[in-house]
N, CA, C and O atoms as a DFTB+ gen file, in Angstrom:
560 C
 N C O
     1  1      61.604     115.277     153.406
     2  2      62.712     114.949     154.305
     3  2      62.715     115.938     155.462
     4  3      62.791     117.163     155.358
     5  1      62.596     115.050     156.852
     6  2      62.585     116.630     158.025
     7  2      64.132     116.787     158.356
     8  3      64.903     115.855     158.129
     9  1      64.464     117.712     158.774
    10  2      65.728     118.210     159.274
    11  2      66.517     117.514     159.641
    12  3      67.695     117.530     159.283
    13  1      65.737     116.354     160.864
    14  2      66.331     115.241     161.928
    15  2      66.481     114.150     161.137
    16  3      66.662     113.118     161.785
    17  1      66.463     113.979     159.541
    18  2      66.556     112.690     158.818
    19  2      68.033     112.691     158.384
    20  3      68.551     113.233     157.408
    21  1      68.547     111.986     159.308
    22  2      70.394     111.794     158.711
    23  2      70.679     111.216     157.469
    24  3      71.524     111.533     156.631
    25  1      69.655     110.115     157.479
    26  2      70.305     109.438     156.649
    27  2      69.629     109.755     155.294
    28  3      69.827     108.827     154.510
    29  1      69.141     110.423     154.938
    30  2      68.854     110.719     153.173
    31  2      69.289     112.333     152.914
    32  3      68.363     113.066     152.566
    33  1      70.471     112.868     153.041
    34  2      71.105     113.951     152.687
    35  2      71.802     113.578     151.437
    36  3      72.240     112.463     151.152
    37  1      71.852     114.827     150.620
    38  2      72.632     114.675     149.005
    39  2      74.673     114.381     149.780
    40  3      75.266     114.675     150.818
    41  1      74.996     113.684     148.510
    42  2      76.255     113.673     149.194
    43  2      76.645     115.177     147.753
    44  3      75.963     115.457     146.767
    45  1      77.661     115.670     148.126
    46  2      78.556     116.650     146.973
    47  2      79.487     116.286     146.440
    48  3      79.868     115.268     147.017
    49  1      80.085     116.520     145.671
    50  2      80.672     116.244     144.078
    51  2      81.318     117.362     143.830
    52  3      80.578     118.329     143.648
    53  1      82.560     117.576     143.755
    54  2      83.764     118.700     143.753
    55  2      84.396     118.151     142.437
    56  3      85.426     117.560     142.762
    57  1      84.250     118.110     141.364
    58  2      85.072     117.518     140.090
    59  2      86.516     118.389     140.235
    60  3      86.536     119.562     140.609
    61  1      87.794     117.564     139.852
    62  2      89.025     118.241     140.105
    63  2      88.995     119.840     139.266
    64  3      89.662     120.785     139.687
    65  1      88.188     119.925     138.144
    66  2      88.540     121.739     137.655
    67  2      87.512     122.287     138.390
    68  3      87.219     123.345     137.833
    69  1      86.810     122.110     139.359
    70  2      85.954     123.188     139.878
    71  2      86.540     123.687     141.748
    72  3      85.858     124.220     142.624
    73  1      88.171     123.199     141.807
    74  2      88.754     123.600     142.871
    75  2      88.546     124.724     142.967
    76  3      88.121     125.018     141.850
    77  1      88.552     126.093     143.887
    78  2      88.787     127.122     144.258
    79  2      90.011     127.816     144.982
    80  3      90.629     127.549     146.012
    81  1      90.098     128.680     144.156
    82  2      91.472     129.546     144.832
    83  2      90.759     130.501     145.682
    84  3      91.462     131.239     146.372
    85  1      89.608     130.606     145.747
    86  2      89.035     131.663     147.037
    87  2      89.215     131.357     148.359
    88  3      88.200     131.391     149.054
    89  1      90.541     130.984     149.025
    90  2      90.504     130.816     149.825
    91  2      91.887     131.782     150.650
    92  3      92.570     132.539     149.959
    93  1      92.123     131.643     151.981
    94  2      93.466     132.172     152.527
    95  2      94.657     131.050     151.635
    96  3      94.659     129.845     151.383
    97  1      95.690     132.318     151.327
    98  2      96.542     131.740     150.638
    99  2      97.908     132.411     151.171
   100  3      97.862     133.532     151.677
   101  1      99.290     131.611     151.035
   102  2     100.321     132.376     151.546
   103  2     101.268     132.444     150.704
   104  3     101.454     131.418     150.049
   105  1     102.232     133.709     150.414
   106  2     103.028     133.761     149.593
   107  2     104.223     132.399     149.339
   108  3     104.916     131.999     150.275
   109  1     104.302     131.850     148.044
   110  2     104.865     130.996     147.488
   111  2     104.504     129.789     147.213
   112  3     105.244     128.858     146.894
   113  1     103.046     129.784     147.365
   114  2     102.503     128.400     147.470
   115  2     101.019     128.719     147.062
   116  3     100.512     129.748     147.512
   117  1     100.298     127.899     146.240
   118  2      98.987     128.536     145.742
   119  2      97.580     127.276     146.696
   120  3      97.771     126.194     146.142
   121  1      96.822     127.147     147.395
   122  2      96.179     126.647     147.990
   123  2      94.899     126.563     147.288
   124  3      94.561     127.693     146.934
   125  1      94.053     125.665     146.948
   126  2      92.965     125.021     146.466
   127  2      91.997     124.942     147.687
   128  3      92.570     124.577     148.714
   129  1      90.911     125.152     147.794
   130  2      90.002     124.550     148.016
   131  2      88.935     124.170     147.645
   132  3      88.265     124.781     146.812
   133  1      88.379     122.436     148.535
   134  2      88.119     121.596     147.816
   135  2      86.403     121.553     148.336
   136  3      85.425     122.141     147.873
   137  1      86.494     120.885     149.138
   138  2      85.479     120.993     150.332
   139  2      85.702     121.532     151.462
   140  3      86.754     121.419     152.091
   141  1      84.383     122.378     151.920
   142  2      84.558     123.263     153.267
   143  2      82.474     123.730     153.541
   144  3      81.359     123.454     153.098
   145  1      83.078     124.457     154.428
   146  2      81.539     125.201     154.800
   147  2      80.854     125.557     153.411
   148  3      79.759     125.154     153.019
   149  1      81.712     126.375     152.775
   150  2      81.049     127.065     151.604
   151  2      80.247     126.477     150.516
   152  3      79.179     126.772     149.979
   153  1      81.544     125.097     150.304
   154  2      81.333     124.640     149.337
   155  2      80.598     123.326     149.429
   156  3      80.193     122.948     148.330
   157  1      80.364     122.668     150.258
   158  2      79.998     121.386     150.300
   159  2      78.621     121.381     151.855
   160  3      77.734     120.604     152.209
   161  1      79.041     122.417     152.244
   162  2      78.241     122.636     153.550
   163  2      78.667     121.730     155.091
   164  3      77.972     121.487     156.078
   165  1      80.087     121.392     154.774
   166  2      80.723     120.709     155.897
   167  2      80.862     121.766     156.923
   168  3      81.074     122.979     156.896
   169  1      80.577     120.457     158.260
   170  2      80.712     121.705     159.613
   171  2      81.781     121.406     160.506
   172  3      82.286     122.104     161.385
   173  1      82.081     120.046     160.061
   174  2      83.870     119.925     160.725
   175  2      84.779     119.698     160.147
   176  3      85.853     119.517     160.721
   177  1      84.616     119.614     158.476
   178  2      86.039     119.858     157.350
   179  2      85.894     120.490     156.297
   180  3      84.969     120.682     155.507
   181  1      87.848     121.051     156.468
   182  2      88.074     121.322     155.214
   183  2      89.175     120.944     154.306
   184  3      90.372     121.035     154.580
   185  1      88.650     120.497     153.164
   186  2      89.865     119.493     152.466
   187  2      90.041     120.489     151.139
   188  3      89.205     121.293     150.727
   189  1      91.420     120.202     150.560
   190  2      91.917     120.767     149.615
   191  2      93.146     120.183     148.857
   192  3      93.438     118.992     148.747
   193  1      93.964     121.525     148.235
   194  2      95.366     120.966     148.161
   195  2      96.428     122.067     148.106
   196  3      96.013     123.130     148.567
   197  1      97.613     122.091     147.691
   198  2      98.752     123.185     147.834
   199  2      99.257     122.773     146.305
   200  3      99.044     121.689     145.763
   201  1      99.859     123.718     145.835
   202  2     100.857     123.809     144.998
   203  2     102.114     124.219     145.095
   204  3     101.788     125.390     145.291
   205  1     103.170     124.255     145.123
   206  2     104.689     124.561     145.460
   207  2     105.736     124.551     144.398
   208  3     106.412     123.523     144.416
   209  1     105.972     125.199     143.710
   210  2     107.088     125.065     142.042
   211  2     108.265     124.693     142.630
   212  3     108.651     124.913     143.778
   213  1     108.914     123.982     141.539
   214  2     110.498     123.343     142.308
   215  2     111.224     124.886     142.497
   216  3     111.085     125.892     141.802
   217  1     112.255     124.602     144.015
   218  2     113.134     125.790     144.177
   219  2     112.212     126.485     144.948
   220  3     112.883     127.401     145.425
   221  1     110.898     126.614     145.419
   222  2     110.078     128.157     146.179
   223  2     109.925     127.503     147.438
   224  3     109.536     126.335     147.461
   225  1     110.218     128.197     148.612
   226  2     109.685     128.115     149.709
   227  2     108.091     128.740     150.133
   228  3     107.942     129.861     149.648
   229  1     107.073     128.332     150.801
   230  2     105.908     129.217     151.253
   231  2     106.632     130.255     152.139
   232  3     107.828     130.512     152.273
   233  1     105.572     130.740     152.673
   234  2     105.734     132.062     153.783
   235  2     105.321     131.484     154.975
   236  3     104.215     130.953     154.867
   237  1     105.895     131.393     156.225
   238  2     105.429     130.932     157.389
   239  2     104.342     131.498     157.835
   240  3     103.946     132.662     157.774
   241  1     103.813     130.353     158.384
   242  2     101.983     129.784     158.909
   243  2     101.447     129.232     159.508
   244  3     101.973     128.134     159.693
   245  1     100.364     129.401     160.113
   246  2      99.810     128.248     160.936
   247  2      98.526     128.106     160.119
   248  3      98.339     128.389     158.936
   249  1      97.595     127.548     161.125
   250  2      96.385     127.399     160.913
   251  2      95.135     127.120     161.995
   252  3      94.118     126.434     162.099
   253  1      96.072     128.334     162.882
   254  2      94.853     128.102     163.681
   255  2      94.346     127.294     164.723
   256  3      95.378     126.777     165.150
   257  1      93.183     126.748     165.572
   258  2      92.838     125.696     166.004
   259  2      92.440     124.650     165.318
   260  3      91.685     123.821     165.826
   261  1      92.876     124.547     164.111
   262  2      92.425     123.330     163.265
   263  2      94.025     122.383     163.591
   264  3      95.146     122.762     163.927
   265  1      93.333     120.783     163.243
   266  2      94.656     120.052     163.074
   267  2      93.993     120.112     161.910
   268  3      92.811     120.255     161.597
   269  1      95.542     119.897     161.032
   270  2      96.015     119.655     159.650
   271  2      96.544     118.327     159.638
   272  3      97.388     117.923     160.438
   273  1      95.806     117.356     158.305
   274  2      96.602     116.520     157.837
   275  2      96.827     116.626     156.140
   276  3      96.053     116.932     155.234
   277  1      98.231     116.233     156.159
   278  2      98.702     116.582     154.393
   279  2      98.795     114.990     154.380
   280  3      98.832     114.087     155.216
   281  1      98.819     115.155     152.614
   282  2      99.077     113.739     152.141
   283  2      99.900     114.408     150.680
   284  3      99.508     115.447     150.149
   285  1     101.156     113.558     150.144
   286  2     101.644     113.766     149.272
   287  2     101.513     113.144     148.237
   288  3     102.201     112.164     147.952
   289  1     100.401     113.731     147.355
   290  2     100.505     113.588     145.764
   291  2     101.683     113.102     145.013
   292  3     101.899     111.935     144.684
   293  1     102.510     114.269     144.757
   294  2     103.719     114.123     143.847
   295  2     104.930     115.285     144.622
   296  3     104.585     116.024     145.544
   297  1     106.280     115.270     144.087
   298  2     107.214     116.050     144.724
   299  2     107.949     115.361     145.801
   300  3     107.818     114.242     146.298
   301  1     108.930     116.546     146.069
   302  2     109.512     116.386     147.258
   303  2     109.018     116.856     148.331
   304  3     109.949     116.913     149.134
   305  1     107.727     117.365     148.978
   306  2     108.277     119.034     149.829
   307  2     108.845     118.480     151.001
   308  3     108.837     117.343     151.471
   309  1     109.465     119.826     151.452
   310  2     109.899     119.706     152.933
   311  2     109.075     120.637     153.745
   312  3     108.818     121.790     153.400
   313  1     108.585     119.947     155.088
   314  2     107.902     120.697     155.960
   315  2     108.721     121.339     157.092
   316  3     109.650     120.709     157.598
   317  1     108.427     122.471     157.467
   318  2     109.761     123.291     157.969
   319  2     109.363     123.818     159.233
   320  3     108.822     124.924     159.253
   321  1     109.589     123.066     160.489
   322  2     109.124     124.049     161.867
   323  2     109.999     124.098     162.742
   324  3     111.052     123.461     162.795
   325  1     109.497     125.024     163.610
   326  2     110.797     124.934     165.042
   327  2     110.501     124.355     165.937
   328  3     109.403     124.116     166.441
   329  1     111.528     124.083     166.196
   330  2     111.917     122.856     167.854
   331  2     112.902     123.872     168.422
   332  3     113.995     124.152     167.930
   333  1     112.301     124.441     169.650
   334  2     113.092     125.566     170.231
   335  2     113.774     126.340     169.714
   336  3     113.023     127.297     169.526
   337  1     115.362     126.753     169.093
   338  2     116.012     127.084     168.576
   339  2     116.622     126.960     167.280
   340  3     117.426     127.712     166.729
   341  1     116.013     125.692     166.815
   342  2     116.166     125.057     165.517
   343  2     115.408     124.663     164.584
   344  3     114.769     123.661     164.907
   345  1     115.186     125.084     163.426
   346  2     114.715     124.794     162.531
   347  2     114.647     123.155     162.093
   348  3     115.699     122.544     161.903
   349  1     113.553     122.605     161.972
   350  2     113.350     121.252     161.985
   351  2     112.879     120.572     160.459
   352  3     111.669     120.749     160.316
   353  1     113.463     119.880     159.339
   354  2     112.906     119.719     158.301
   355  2     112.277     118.571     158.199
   356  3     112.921     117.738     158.836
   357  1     111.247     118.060     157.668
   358  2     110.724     116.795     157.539
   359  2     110.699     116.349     155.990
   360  3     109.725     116.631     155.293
   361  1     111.684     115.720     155.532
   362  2     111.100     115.784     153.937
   363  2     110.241     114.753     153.784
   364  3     110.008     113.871     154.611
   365  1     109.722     114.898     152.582
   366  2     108.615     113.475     152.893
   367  2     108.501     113.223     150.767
   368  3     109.160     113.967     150.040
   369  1     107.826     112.398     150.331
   370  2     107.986     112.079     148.702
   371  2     105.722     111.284     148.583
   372  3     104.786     110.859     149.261
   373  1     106.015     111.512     147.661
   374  2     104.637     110.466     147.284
   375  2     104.458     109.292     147.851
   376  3     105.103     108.257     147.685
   377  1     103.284     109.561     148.727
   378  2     102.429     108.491     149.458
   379  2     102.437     108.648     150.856
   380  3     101.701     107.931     151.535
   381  1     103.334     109.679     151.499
   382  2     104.059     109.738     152.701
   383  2     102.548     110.832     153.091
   384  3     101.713     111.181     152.257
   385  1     102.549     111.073     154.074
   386  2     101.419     111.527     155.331
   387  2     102.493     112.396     156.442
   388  3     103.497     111.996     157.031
   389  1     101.666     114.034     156.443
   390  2     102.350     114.316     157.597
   391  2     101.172     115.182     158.624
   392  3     100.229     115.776     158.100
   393  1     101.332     115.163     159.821
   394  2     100.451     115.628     160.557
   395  2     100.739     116.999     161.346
   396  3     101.618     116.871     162.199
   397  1     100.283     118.048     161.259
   398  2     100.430     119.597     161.808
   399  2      99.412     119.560     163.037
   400  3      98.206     119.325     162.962
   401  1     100.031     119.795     163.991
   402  2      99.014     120.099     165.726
   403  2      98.234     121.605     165.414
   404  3      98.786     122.218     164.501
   405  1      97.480     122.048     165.797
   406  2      96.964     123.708     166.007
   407  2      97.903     124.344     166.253
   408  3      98.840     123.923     166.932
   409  1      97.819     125.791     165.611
   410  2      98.819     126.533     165.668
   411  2     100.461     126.441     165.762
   412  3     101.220     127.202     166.361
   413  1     100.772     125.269     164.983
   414  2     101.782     125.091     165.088
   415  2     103.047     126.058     163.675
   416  3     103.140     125.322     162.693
   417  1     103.498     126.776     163.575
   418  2     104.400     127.219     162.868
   419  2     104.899     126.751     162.063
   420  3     105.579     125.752     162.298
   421  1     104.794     127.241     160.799
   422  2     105.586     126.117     159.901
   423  2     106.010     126.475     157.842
   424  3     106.199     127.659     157.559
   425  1     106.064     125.889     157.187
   426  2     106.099     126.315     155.965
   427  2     106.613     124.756     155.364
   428  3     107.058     123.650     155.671
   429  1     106.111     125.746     154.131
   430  2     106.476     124.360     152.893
   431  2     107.833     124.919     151.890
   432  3     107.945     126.129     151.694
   433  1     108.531     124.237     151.470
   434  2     109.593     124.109     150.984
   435  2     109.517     122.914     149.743
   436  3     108.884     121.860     149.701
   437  1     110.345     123.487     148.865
   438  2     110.145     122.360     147.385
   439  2     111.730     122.471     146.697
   440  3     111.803     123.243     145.741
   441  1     112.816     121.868     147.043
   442  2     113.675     121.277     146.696
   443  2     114.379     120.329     145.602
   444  3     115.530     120.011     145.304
   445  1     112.470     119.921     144.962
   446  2     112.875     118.730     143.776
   447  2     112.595     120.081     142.516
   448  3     112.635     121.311     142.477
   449  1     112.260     118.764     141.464
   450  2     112.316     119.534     140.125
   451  2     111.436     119.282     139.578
   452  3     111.482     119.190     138.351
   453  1     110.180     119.054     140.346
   454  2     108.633     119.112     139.716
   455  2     107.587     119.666     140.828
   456  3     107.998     119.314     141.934
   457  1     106.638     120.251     140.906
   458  2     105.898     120.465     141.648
   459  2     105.619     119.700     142.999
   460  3     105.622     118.490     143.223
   461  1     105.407     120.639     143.728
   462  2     105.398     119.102     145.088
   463  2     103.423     119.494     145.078
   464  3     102.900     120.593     144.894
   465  1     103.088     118.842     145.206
   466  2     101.653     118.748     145.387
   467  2     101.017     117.777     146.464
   468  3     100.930     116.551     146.408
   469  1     100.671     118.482     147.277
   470  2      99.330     118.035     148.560
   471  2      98.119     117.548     148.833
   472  3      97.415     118.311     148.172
   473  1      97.586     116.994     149.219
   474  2      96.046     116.754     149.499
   475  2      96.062     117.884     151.037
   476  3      97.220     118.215     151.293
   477  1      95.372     118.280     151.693
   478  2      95.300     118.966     152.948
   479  2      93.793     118.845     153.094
   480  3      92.965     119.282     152.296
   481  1      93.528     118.124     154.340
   482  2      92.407     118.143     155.391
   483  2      92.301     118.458     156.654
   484  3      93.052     117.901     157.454
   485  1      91.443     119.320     157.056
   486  2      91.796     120.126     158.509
   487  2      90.125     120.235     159.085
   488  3      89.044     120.662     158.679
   489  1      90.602     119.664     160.100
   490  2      89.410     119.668     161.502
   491  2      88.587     121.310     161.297
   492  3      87.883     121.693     162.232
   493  1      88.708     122.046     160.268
   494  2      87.694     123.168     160.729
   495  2      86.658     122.890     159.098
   496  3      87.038     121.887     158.493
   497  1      85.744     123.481     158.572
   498  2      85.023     123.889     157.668
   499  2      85.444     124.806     157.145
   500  3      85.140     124.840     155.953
   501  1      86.355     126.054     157.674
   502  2      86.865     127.131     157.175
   503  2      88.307     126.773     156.604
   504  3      88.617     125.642     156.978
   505  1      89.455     127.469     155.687
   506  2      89.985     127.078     155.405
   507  2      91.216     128.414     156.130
   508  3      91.635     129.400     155.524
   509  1      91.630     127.892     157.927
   510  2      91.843     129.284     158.573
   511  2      93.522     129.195     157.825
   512  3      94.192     128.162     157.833
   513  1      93.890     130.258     157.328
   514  2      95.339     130.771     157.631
   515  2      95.732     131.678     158.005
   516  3      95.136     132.642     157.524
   517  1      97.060     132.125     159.170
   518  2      97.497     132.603     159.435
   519  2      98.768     133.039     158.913
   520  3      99.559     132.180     159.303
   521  1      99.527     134.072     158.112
   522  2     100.317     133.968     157.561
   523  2     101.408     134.924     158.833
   524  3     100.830     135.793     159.486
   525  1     102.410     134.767     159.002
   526  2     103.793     135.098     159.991
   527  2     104.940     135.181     159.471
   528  3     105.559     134.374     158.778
   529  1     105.277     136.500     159.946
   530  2     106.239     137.115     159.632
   531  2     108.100     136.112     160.258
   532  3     109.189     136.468     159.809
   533  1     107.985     135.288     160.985
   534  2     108.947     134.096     161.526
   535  2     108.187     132.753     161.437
   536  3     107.326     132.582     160.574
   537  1     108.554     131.684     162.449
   538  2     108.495     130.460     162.388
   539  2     108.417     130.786     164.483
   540  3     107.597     130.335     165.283
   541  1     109.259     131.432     164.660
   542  2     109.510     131.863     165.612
   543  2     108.667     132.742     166.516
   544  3     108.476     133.792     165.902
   545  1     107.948     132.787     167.966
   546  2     107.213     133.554     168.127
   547  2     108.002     135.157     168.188
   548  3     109.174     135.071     168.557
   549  1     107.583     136.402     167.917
   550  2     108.084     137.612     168.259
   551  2     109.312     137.694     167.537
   552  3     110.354     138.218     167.932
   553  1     108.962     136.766     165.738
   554  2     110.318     136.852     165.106
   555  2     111.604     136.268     165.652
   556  3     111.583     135.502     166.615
   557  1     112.663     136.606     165.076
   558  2     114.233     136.481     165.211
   559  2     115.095     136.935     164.143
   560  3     116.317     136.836     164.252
């Protein structure tokens, strides 16, 4: 097979117990990854998932120049960003889809009484997080 042959590459196989926690992770929320550079040899994604216990908020975050898309497994969560001066919640339940721009500010929140659980796929291979001390730039 030469280099320039697209079409006969192995595809990869991530079985659900061989997720990885080696990745950026932010306080209150435990992050999986699934496929990425490392693991699968992708050069424009990285897919995974989140964990969130009922009652815990994450730690505010971005991610970078990647867009993020979540998909909801199971749970309630609420996605939590600012709109100028205000804190903005999105709750969302199983089956629901939410979409994060680059560097946009934000956190996860879990309100119900079972785990809220994620799918997360993001435009980079790396799995970037930024963890922040606000939601807010320069705090508040």
């Amino acid at each position: 097979m030469s280099d320039d042959d697209l079409w006969h590459r192995p595809l990869t196989h991530v079985r659900a117990g061989e997720l990885s926690s080696d990745t950026g992770q932010t306080p209150g929320m435990t992050r999986w990854e699934a496929l990425s550079g490392s693991s699968a040899g992708s050069e424009k994604l990285w897919m995974g998932q989140t964990h969130v216990a009922p009652g815990v908020s994450s730690g505010d975050h971005h991610h970078g120049e990647a867009e993020t898309a979540i998909y909801v497994v199971s749970g309630t969560p609420a996605f939590v960003f600012a709109d100028g001066d205000k804190e903005v919640r999105v709750c969302a339940g199983p089956g629901d889809y939410i979409f994060v721009p680059p560097y946009v500010p934000h956190r996860e929140e879990n309100p119900g009484e079972q785990d809220a659980v994620v799918v997360i796929a993001r435009s980079s291979q790396r799995g970037i997080v930024v963890n922040l001390d606000s939601l807010w730039p320069g705090g508040r």
